[in-house]
MISE-819224 format. One record per residue (C-alpha): residue in three letters; x, z negated, y. Coordinates in steps of 0.02 Angstrom, whole numbers, padded with zeros to 5 digits, always signed. Each point is the difference from the previous one (the first is absolute). Last residue first. Example, Ala and Ser with C-alpha at 12.3 -4.5 7.8 and 13.67 -1.06 7.14 Angstrom:
SER+00684-00357-00053
ALA-00069-00033-00172
end
This chain:
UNK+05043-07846-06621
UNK+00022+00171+00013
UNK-00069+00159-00026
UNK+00060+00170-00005
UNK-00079+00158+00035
UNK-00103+00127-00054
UNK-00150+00113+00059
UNK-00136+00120-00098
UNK-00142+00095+00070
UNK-00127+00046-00172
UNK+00068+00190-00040
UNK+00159-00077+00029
UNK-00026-00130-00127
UNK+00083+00104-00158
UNK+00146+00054+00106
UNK+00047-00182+00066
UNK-00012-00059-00172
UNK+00117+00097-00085
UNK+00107-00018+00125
UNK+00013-00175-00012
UNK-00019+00023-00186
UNK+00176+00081-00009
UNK+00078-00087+00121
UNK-00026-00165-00082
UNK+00007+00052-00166
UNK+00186-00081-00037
UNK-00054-00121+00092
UNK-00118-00046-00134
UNK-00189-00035+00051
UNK-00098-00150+00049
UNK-00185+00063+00060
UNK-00102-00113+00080
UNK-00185+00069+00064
UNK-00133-00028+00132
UNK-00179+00074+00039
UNK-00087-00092-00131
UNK+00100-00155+00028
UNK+00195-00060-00083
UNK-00021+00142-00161
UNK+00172-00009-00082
UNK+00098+00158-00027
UNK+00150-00014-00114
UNK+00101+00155-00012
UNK+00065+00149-00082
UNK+00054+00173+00017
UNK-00114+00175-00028
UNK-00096-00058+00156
UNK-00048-00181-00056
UNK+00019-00013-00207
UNK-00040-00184-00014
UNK-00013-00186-00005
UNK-00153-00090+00052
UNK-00036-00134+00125
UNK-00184-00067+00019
UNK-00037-00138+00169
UNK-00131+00133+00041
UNK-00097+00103-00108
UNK+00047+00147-00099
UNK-00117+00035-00119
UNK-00160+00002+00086
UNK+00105+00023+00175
UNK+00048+00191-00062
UNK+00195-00027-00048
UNK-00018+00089-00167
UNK+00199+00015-00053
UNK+00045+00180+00022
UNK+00118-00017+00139
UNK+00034+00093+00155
UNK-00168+00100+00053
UNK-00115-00161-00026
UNK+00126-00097+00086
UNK-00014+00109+00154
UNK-00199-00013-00007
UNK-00001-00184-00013
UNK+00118-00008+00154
UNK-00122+00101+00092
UNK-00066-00121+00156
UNK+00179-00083-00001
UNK+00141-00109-00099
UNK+00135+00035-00070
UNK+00124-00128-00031
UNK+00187+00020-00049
UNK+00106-00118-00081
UNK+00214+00055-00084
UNK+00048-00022-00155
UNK+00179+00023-00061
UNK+00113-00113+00104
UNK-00133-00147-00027
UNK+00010-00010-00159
UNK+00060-00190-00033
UNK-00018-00053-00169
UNK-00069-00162-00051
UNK-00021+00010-00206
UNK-00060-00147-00091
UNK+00021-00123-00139
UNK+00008-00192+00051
UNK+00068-00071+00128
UNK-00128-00006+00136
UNK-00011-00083+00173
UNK+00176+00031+00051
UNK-00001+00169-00054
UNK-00191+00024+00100
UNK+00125-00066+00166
UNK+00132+00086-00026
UNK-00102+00167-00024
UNK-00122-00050+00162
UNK+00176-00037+00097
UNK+00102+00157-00023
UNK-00154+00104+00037
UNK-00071-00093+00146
UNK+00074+00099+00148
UNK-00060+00157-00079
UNK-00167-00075+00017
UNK-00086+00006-00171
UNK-00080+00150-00133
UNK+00002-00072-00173
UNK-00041+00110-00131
UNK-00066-00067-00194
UNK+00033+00015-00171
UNK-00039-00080-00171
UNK-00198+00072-00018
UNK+00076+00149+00120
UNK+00013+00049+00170
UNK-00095-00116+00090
UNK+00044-00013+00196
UNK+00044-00164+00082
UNK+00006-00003+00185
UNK+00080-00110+00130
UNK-00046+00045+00178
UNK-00078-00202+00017
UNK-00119+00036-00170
UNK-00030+00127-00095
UNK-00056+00027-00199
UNK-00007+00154-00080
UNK-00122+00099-00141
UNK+00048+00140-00130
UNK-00039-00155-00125
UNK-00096-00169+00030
UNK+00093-00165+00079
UNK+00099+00064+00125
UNK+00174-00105-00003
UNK-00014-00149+00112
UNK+00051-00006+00181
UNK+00119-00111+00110
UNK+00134+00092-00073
UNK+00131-00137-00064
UNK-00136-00127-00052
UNK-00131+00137-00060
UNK+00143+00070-00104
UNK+00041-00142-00084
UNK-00180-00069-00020
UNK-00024+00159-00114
UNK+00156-00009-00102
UNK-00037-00186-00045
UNK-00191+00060-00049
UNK+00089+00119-00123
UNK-00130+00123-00045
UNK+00048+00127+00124
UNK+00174+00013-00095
UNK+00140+00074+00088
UNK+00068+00142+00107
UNK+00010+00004+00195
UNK+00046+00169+00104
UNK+00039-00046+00170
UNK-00009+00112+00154
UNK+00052-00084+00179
UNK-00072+00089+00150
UNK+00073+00096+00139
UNK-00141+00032+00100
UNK-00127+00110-00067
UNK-00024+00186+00018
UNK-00169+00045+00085
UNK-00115+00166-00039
UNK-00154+00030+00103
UNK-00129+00115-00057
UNK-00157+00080+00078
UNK+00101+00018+00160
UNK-00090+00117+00121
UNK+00010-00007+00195
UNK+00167-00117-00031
UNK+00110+00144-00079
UNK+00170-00081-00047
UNK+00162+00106-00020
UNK+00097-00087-00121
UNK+00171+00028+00026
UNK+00073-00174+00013
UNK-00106-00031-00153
UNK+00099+00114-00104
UNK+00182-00077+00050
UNK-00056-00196-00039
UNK-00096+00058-00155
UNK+00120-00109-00097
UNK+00002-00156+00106
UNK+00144+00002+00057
UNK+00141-00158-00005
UNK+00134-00058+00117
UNK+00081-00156-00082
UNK-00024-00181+00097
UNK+00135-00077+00084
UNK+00114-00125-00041
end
């Protein structure tokens, strides 16, 4: 059986990028395809914890607005009870079965992917950009890296997680994508901005 066709959702603005090499102070990537997973339950419960470090291959973070990585799985903290998974698209089906099969006790395991999609940003003025879309404080003092926060980015919304001083995740709704895309590409001009699409 083959596999289904799928776009990444900035597929048809990143074909028209126009990319200025002599001056790119920003650089904007959309992910691979990547699994989203949205996991509920209680932090406390040491049971819950080994479950998802069995079935992930990395723990939950351990502080909050913070993420753990390890072997292109991610774990983003959302909330005291919450959390984001970011995995191989390949490995969806098989991390949920696999933290299920490890834990039965009270959860949520709810794949997202369809609504989300990963972009990073990275460059010479990324901190500048950020400071023009969101009012969250992202000067390195309070902003440092391995922090994730959640909020207003560009009049929408998104979580941006700090990966080095220069680079950035955000994971945004698809329903945004276009929207900030464009949004972004007009607020970096005055920096040199390029897109594309990266894959694994």
């Amino acid at each position: 059986m083959s596999e289904p066709y799928v776009q990444l959702p900035l597929h048809h603005c990143l074909l028209q990028t126009e990319v200025k090499p002599h001056k790119v102070g920003i650089t904007l990537l959309e992910d691979s395809l990547k699994g989203h997973i949205n996991i509920k339950g209680n932090a406390l419960d040491d049971e819950f914890q080994a479950a998802v470090n069995k079935a992930f291959g990395v723990g939950l973070p351990g502080e909050p607005l913070s993420f753990t990585s390890r072997d292109k799985v991610t774990i983003y903290w959302l909330a005291p009870d919450e959390w984001l998974a970011i995995v191989d698209y390949s490995q969806l089906a098989t991390k949920q079965h696999a933290f299920l099969g490890h834990y039965a006790g009270h959860c949520s395991v709810v794949d997202v992917s369809g609504g989300q999609t990963l972009l990073l940003l990275s460059g010479d003025a990324v901190q500048q950009l950020l400071q023009k879309a969101c009012v969250y404080d992202v000067h390195p003092d309070c902003f440092p890296v391995g922090k994730c926060v959640q909020t207003n980015f560009a009049k929408a919304t998104a979580l941006i997680a700090k990966r080095s001083a220069q680079q950035y995740e955000l994971v945004i709704r698809r329903s945004f994508a276009d929207y900030i895309y464009y949004w972004l590409a007009d607020a970096a001009c005055e920096y040199g901005f390029s897109a594309q699409a990266v894959s694994d």
